[in-house]
C-alpha positions as CSV (number, residue, x, y, z in Angstrom):
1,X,-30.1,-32.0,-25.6
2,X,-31.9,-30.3,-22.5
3,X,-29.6,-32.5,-20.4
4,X,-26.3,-31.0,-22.3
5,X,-28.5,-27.4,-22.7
6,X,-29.3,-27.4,-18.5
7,X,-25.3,-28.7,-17.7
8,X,-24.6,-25.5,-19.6
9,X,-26.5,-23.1,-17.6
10,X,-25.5,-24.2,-14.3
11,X,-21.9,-23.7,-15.3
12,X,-22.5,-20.2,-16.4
13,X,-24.6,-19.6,-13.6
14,X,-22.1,-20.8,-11.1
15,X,-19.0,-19.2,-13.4
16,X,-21.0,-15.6,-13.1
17,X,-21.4,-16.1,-9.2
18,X,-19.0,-16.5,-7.3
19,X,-21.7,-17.8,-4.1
20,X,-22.8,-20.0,-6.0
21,X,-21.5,-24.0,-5.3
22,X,-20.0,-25.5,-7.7
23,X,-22.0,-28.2,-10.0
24,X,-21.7,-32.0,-11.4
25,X,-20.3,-31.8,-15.0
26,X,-21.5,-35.0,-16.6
27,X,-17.7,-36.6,-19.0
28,X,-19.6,-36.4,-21.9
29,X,-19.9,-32.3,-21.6
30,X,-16.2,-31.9,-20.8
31,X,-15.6,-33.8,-23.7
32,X,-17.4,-31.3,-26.0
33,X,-15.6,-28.4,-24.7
34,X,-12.1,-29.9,-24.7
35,X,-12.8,-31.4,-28.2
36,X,-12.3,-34.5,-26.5
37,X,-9.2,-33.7,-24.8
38,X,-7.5,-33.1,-28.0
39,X,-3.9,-32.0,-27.7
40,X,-4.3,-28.2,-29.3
41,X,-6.6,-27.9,-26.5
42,X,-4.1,-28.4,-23.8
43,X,-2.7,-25.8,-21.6
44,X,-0.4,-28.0,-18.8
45,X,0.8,-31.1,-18.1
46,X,1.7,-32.7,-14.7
47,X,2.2,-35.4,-12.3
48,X,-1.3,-36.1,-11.8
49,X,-3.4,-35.4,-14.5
50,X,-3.4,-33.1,-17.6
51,X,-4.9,-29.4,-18.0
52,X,-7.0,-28.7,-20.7
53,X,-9.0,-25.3,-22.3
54,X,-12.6,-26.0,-22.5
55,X,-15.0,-23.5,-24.7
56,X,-18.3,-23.4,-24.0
57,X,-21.0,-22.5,-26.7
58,X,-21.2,-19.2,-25.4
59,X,-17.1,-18.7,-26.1
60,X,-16.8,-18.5,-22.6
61,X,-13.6,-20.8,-21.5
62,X,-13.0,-22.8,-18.4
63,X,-9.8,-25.3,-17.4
64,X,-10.6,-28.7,-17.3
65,X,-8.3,-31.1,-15.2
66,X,-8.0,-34.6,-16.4
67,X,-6.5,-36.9,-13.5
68,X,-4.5,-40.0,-15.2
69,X,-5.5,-43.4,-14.5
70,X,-6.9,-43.4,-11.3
71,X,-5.2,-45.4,-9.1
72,X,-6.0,-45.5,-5.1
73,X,-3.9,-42.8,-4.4
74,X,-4.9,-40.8,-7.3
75,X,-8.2,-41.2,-5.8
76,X,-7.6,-39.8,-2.3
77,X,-6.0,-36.9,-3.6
78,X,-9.0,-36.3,-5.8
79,X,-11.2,-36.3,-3.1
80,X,-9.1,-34.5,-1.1
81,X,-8.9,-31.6,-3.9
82,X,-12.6,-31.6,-4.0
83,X,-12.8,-31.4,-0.2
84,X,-10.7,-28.4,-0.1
85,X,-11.6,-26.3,-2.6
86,X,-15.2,-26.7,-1.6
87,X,-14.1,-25.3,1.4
88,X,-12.1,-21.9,0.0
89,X,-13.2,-19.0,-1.9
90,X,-11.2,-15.8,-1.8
91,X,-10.0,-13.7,-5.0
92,X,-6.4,-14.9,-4.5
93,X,-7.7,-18.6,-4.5
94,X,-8.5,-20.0,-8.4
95,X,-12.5,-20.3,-8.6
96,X,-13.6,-24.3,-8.4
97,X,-16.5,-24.5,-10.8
98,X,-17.6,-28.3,-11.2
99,X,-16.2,-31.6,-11.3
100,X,-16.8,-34.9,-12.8
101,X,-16.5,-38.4,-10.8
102,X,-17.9,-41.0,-13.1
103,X,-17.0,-45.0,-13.6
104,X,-17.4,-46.5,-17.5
105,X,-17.4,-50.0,-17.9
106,X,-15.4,-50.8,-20.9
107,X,-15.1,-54.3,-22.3
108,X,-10.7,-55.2,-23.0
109,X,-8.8,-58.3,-23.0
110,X,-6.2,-58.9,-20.7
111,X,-4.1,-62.0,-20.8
112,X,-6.0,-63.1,-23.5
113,X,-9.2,-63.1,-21.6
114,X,-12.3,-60.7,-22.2
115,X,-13.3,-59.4,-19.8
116,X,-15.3,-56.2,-18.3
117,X,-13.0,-53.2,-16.0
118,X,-14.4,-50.2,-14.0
119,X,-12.4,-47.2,-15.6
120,X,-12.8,-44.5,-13.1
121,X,-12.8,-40.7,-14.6
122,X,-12.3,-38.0,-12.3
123,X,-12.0,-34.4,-13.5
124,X,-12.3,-31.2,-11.9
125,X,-13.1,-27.5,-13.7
126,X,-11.8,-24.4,-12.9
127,X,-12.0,-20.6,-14.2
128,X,-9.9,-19.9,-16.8
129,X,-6.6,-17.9,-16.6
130,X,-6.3,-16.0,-19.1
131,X,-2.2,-15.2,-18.6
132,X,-1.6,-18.5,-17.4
133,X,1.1,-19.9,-14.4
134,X,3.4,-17.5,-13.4
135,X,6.6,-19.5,-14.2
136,X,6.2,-18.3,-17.7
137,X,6.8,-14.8,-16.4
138,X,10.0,-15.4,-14.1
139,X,13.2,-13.7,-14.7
140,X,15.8,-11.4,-13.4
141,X,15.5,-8.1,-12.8
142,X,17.2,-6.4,-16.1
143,X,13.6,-7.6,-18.1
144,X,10.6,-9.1,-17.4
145,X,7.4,-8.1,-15.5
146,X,8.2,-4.5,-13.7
147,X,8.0,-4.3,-10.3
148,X,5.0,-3.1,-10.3
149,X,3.2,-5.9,-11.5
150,X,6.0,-8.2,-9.5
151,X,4.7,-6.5,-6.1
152,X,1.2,-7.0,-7.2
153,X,1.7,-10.6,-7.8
154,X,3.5,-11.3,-4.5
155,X,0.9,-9.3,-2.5
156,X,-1.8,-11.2,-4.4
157,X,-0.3,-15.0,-3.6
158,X,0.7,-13.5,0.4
159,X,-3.7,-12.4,1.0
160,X,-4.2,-15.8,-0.9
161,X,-1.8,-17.8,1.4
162,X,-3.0,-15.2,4.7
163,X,-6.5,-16.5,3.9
164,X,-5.5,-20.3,3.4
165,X,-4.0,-20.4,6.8
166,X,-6.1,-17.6,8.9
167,X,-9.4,-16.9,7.2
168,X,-11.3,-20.2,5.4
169,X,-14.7,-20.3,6.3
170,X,-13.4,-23.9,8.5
171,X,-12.5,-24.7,11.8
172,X,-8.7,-24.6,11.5
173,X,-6.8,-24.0,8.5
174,X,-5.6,-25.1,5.0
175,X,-2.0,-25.9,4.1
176,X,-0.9,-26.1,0.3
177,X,2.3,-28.0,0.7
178,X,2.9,-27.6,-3.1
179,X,3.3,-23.8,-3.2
180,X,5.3,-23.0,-6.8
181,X,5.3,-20.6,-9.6
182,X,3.8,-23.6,-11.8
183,X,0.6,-23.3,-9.0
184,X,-0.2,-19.4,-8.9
185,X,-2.1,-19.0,-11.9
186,X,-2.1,-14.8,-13.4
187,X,-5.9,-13.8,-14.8
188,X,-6.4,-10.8,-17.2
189,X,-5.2,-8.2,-15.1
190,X,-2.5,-10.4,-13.8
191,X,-3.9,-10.8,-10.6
192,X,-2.5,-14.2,-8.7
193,X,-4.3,-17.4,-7.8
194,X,-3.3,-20.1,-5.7
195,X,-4.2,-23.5,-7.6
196,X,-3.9,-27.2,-7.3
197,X,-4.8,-28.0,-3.8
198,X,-3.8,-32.2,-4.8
199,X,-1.8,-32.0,-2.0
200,X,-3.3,-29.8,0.7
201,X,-4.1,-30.7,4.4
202,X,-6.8,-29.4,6.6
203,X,-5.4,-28.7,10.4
204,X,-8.0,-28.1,12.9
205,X,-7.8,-25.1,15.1
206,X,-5.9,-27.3,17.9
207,X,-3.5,-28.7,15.5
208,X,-0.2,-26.8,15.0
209,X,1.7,-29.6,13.1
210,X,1.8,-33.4,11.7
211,X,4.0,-35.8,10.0
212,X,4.0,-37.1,6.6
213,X,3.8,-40.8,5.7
214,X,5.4,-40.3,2.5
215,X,7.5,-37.2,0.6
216,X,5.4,-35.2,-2.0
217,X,6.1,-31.9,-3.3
218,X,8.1,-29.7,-6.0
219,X,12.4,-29.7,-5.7
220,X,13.6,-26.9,-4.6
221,X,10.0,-25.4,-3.0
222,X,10.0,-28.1,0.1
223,X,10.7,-26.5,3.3
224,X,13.9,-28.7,5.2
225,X,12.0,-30.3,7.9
226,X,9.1,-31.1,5.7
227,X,12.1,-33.1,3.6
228,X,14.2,-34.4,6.5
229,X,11.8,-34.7,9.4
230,X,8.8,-35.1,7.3
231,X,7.1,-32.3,9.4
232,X,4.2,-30.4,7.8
233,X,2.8,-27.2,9.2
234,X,2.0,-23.4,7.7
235,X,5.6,-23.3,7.9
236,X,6.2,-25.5,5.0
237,X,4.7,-23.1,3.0
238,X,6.2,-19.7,4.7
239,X,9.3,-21.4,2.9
240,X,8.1,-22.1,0.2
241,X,6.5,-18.6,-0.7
242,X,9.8,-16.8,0.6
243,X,11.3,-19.2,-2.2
244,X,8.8,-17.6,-4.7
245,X,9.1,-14.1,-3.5
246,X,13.2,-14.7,-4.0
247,X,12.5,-15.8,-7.5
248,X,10.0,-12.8,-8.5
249,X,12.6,-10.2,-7.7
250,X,15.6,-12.0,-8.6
251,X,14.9,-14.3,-11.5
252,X,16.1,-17.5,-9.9
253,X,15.2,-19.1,-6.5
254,X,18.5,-19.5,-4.1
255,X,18.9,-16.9,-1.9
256,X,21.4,-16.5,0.6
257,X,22.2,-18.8,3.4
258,X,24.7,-17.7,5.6
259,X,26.1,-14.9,7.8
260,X,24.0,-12.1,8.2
261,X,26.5,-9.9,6.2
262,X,26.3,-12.5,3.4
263,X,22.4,-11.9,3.7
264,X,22.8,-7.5,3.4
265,X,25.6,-8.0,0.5
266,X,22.9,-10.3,-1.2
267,X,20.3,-7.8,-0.9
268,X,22.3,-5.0,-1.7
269,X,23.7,-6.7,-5.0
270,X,20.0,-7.1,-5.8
271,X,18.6,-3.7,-5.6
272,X,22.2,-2.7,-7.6
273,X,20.8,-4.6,-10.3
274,X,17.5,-3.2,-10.2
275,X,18.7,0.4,-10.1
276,X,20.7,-0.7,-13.0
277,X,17.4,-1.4,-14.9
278,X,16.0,2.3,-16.8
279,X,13.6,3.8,-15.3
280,X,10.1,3.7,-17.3
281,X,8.4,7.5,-17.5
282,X,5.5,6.2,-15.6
283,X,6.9,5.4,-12.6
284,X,6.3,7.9,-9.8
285,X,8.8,7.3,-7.7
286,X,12.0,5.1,-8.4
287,X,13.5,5.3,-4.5
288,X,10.0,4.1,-3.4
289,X,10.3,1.1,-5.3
290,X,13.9,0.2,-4.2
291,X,12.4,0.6,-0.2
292,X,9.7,-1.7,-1.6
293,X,12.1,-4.2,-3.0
294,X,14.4,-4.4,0.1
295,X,11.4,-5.2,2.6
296,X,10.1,-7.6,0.1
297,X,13.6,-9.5,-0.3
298,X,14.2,-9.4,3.4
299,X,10.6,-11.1,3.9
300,X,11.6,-13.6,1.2
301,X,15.4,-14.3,2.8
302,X,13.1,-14.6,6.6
303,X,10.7,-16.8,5.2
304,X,13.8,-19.3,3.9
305,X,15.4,-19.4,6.8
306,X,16.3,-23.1,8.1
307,X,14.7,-22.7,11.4
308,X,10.9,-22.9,11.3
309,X,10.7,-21.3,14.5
310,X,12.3,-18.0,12.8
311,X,9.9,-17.8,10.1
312,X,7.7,-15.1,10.3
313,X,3.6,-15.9,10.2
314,X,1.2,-14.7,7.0
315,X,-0.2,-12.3,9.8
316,X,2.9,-11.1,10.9
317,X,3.8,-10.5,6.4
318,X,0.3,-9.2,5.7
319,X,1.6,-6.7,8.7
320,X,4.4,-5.9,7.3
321,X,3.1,-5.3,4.0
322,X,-0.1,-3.0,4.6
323,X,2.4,-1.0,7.3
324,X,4.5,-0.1,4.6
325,X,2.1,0.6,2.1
326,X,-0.3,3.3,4.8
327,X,3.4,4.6,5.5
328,X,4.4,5.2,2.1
329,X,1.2,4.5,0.0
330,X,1.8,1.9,-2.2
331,X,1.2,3.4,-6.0
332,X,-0.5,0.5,-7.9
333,X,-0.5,0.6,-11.6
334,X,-3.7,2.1,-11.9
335,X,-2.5,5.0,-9.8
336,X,0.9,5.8,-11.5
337,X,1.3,9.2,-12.9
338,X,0.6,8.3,-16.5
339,X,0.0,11.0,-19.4
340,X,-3.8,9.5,-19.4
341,X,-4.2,9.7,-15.5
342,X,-2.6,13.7,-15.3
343,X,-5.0,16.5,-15.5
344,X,-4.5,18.7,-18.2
345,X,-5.5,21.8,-16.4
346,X,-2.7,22.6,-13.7
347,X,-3.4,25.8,-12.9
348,X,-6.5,25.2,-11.9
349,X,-5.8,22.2,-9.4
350,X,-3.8,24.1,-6.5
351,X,-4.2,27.5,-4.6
352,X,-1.5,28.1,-2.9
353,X,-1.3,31.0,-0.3
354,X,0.5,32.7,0.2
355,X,2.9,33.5,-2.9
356,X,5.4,35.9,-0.9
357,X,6.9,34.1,2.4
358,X,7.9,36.7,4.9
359,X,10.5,35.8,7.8
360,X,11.6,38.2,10.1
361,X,15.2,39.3,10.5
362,X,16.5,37.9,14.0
363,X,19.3,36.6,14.2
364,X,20.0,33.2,15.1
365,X,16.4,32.0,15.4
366,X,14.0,29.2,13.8
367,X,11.4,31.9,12.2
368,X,8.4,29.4,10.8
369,X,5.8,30.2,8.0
370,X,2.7,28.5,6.7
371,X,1.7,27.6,2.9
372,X,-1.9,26.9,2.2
373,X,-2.4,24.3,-0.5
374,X,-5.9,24.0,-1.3
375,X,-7.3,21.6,-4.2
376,X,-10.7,22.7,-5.7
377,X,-10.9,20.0,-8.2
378,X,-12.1,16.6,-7.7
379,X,-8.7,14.8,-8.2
380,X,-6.3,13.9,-5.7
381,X,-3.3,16.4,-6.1
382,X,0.3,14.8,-5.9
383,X,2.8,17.7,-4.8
384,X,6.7,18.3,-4.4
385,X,7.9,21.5,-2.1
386,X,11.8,22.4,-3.0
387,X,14.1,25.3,-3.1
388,X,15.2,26.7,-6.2
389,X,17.6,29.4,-5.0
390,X,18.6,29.8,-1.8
391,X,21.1,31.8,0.7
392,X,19.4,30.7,3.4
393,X,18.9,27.1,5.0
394,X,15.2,25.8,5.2
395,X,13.1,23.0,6.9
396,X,10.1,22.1,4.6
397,X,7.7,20.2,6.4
398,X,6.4,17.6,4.8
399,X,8.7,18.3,1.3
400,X,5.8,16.3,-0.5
401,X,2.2,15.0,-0.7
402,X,-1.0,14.1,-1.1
403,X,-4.1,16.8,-1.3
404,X,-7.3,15.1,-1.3
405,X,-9.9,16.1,-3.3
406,X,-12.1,19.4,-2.3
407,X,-9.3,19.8,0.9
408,X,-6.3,22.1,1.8
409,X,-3.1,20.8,3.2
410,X,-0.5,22.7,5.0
411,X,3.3,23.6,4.6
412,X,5.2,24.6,7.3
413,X,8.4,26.1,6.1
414,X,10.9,27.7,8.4
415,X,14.3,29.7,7.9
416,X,17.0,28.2,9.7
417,X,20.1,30.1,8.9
418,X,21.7,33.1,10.8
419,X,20.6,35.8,8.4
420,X,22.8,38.5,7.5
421,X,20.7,41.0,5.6
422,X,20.7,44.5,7.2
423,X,17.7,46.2,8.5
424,X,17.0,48.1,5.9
425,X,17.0,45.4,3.3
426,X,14.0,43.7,3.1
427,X,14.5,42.1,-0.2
428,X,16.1,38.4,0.2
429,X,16.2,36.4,-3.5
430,X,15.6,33.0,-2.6
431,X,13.0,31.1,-4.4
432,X,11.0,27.9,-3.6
433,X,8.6,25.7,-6.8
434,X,6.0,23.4,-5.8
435,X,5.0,21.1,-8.8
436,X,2.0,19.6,-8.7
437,X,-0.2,17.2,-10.6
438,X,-3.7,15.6,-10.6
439,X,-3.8,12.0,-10.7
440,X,-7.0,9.9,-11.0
441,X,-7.2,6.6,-8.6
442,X,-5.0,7.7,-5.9
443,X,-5.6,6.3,-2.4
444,X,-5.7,9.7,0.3
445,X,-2.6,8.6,2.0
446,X,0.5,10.7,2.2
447,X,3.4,9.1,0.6
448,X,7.0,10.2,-0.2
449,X,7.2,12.0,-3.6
450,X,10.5,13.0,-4.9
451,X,11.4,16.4,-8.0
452,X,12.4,13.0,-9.9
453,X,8.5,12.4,-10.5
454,X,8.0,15.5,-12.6
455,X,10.8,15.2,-15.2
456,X,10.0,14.6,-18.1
457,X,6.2,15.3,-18.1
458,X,4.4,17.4,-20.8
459,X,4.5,20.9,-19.3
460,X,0.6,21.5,-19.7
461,X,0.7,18.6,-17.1
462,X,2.6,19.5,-14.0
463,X,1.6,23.2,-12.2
464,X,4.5,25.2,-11.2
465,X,4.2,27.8,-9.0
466,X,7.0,30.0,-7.4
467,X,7.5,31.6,-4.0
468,X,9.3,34.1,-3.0
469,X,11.0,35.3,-0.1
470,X,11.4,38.4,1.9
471,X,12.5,40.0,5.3
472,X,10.1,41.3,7.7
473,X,11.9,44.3,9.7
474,X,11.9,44.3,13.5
475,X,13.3,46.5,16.2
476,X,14.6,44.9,19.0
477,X,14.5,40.8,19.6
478,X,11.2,39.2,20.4
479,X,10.0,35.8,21.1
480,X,7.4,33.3,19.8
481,X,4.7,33.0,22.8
482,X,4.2,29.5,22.0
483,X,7.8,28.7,21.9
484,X,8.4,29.5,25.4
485,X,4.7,29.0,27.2
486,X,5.1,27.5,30.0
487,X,3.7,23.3,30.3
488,X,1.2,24.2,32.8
489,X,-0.7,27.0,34.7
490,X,-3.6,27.8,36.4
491,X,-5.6,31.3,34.8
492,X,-4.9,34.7,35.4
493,X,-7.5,36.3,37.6
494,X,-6.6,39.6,36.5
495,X,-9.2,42.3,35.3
496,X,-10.2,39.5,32.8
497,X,-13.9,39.8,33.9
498,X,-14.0,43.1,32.5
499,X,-12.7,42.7,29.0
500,X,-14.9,42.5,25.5
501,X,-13.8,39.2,24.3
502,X,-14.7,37.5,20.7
503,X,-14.5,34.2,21.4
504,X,-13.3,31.7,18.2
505,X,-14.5,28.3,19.0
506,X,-13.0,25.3,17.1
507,X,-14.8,22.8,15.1
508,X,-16.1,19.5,16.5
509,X,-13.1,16.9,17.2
510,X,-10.3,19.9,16.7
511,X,-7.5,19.6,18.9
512,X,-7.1,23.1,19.9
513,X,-9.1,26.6,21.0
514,X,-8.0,30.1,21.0
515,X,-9.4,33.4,22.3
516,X,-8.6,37.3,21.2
517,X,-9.6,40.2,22.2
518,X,-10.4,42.9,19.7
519,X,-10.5,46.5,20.8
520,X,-8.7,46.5,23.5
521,X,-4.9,46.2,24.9
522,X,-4.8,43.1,26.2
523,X,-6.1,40.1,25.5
524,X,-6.3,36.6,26.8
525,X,-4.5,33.4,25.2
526,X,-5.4,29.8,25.5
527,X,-4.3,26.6,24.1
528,X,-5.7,23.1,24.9
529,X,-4.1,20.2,23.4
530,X,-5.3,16.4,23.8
531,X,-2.2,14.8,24.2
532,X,-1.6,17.5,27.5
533,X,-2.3,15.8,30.5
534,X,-5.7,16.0,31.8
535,X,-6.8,18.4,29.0
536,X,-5.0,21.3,31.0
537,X,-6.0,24.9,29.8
538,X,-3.3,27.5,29.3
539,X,-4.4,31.3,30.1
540,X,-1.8,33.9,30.5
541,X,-2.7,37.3,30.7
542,X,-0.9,39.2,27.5
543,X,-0.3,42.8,26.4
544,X,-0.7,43.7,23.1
545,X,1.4,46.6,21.8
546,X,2.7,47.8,18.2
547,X,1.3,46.0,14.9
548,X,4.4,44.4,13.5
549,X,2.8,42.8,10.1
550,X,1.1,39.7,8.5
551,X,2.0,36.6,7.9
552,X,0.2,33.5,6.0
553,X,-3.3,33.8,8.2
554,X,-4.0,36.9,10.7
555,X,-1.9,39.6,11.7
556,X,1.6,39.8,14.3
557,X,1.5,42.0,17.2
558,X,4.8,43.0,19.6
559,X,3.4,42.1,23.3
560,X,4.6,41.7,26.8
561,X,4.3,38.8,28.6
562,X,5.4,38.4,32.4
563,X,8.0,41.0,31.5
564,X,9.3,39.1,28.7
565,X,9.1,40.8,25.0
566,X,7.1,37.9,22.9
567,X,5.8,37.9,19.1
568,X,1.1,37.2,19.3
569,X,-0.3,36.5,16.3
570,X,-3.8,36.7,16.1
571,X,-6.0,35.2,13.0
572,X,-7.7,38.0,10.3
573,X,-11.1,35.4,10.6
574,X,-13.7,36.4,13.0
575,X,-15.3,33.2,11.9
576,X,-12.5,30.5,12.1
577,X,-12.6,28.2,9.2
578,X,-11.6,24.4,9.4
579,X,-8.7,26.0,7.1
580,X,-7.1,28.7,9.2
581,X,-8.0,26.5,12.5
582,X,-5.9,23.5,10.9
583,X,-3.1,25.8,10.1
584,X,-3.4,26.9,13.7
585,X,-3.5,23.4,15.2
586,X,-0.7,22.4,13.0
587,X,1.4,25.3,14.2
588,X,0.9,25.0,17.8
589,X,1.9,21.2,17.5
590,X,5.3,21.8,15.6
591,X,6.2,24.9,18.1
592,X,5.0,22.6,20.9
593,X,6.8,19.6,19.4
């Protein structure tokens, strides 16, 4: 009993630490917990050996693997299972717990003789998965997992396969060689697991490739040289997860092989038939998921291809992957707009200044203004910019968003169109909407949000607020100064020495520094960008003259500048904040740019 009681609590210890190594489970245990292998208790069947659900007394369950009669080679690859999953532990990998390797001596009579026979039982445990292989899951793309939970699995099994091949706490590497839905096993929260390592090979750090001495392996999985050259290598399985990355999105395995315009019709047929598919309310963004599906199939279609040497590397995916999710900030399931994740105080997630955009009334000229967006709440803020009504033509930069928590973004919107009010009418009639909602669990990275997002939402969760848009008069043309400042200049002696100057400094790390004068009618302007070369400072002596308004931040004034008639703004803040100096920074850099 104390044996059976101490067995027990080195599996629970080892099952509740993952540092732990795993232990010796003596038959007779594994027997309890599988009710002696009974049939109700079994979860899979194989070549090798049989899977069974063991319960332990605390209702905690585990896999057991029985090997069938052990033969020699059943024998290597039990050792050589062992051998590598001692060696690999990563949350993609399925968790080795114990094993049993024991020899009964049973008494049977063969040929009519009695005599006595070494029956060899070898067994390994395993945690226990509660969704089970992900073959059951497979299918096309009209039903099925969504792709949400598709992209999660193929992420999952791409770290776990990144890990086998870059990242095992060995000398070298590990390949699976047996890489198939049957072998990626789907826990609670259907996170993947790479299992059954029966076939695995250990390459050292100087070893690239080998050959086999026989053919092992799953139909249709097998990469071509591994089947008609008997050439193993990570390539082998490259092809054999492009294989599984073909079925997850499509339902079936065979992807194209042919022309490269065979390839893009094949793709395009695919993400046809996912667009065909209706759109569930929680999804965020439909078009991100199609850009999502198309990278993933073309990985898949790469990693198939019948040169080896064209195959792309698990670094060179894992690349790929975490490039396109900082680009576009891949939305997990957790993080989906969902009426439990959504705020349901809107108007008190954004400020947005200011609420009247005023452009002025040149003709023919890019006339830019700046929206404040600041969140004040603790949530990440997900927001859409459009136009509601418009005579005019405008660039929105960005159109969409992230705000972090506690943190202001900018908008930089800017009237393109020759404008044909008169003078005299300042009033203009178009209208922009920024929606915005709080979401809980999103990562701080921007990421493309379309109007699409917000249909369909209770209206107590999405904040709507509306801009409007007038004309600021002006008498004769003018000029931005930034617009046409010269690339490089050495400073103005002038009567500079003599002049009153508050000096705004920016906050550590900025990227930029301006100086105004206050009282007087001149003042001196400089700019100081990082990527300028060698840090050049920009001071131009500049006359200020008439007060022509405000815009989002400080005031305009009419000035003169080598002779030339220019627009100066100048900030309201005596004491820049990181706020105004931002919207500064960022405005420089788009003039600039």
């Amino acid at each position: 009993m104390d044996d059976v009681f101490s067995v027990h609590v080195n599996l629970e210890t080892v099952l509740q630490d993952p540092n732990e190594e795993p232990c010796i489970i003596p038959l007779q245990y594994l027997r309890d917990i599988t009710n002696n292998f009974s049939g109700d208790q079994e979860l899979g069947r194989g070549g090798f050996g049989v899977v069974y659900k063991g319960v332990l007394p605390n209702g905690k369950m585990v896999a057991v693997k029985n090997l069938l009669s052990i033969s020699l080679c059943l024998e290597r690859e039990f050792k050589n299972e062992v051998d590598n999953l001692m060696k690999v532990r990563h949350k993609n990998i399925v968790r080795f717990v114990g094993y049993c390797c024991e020899t009964q001596h049973k008494y049977i009579t063969y040929n009519g003789i009695n005599v006595f026979v070494d029956m060899p039982k070898r067994l390994l445990c395993f945690e226990y998965m509660t969704n089970g292989s992900l073959d059951k899951y497979i299918s096309e793309e009209s039903c099925g997992l969504d792709w949400n939970e598709r992209y999660k699995v193929i992420k999952g099994i791409c770290c776990g396969l990144h890990y086998l091949h870059n990242e095992c706490e060995i000398n070298g590497s590990v390949i699976h060689l047996d890489l198939k839905p049957e072998n990626i096993l789907l826990d609670e929260n259907m996170m993947p697991k790479i299992a059954d390592f029966g076939l695995a090979r250990h390459f050292s750090d100087k070893k690239t490739q080998t050959c086999a001495t026989s053919l092992v392996g799953s139909k249709g999985y097998m990469a071509p040289e591994y089947i008609w050259e008997s050439i193993i290598s990570p390539m082998a399985d490259i092809y054999s997860l492009g294989v599984i990355i073909i079925e997850i999105i499509t339902g079936h395995k065979y992807g194209p092989s042919g022309t490269e315009t065979f390839c893009r019709d094949f793709v395009e047929s695919v993400l046809q038939n996912w667009k065909k598919r209706e759109a569930a309310p929680k999804y965020a963004s439909l078009e991100t998921d199609y850009q999502q599906i198309e990278i993933c199939l073309k990985i898949g279609i790469t990693c198939t291809d019948f040169d080896r040497r064209k195959r792309p590397t698990m670094n060179k995916i894992i690349e790929i992957l975490n490039t396109w999710e900082s680009t576009h900030c891949y939305v997990g399931e957790e993080s989906r707009p969902h009426a439990s994740q959504v705020a349901h105080k809107p108007k008190e997630l954004l400020e947005i200044t200011p609420l009247e955009l005023y452009f002025s009334l040149e003709r023919n000229k890019r006339v830019p203004c700046i929206v404040k967006l600041t969140n004040k709440t603790d949530n990440y803020a997900a927001f859409y910019f459009g136009v509601t009504k418009a005579k005019n033509n405008y660039l929105i930069e960005p159109t969409s968003g992230l705000v972090l928590p506690l943190s202001t973004s900018f908008v930089r919107v800017t009237m393109e169109e020759d404008h044909e009010a008169a003078s005299w009418d300042l009033l203009c009639g178009d209208e922009f909407l920024v929606q915005s909602i709080a979401v809980w669990g999103y990562t701080a990275i921007p990421k493309p949000i379309t109007a699409d997002m917000f249909d369909g939402m209770r209206i107590d969760m999405v904040q709507k607020v509306r801009l409007t848009v007038g004309y600021t008069p002006i008498q004769t043309p003018s000029r931005s100064l930034l617009s046409d400042y010269p690339s490089s200049g050495a400073p103005s002696e002038g009567n500079s020495q003599d002049q009153e100057m508050d000096y705004i400094e920016a906050p550590q790390g900025a990227e930029g520094i301006s100086q105004t004068l206050t009282g007087t009618e001149s003042a001196r302007f400089g700019i100081c960008l990082d990527d300028m070369a060698e840090s050049e400072i920009i001071w131009e002596e500049v006359a200020i003259g008439e007060r022509l308004g405000l815009d989002s931040f400080g005031e305009v004034f009419r000035g003169e500048w080598h002779g030339l008639e220019v627009t100066i703004k100048r900030f309201l803040q005596q004491d820049i904040s990181s706020d105004a100096f931002e919207a500064f920074r960022t405005e420089v850099m788009f003039v600039q740019g």
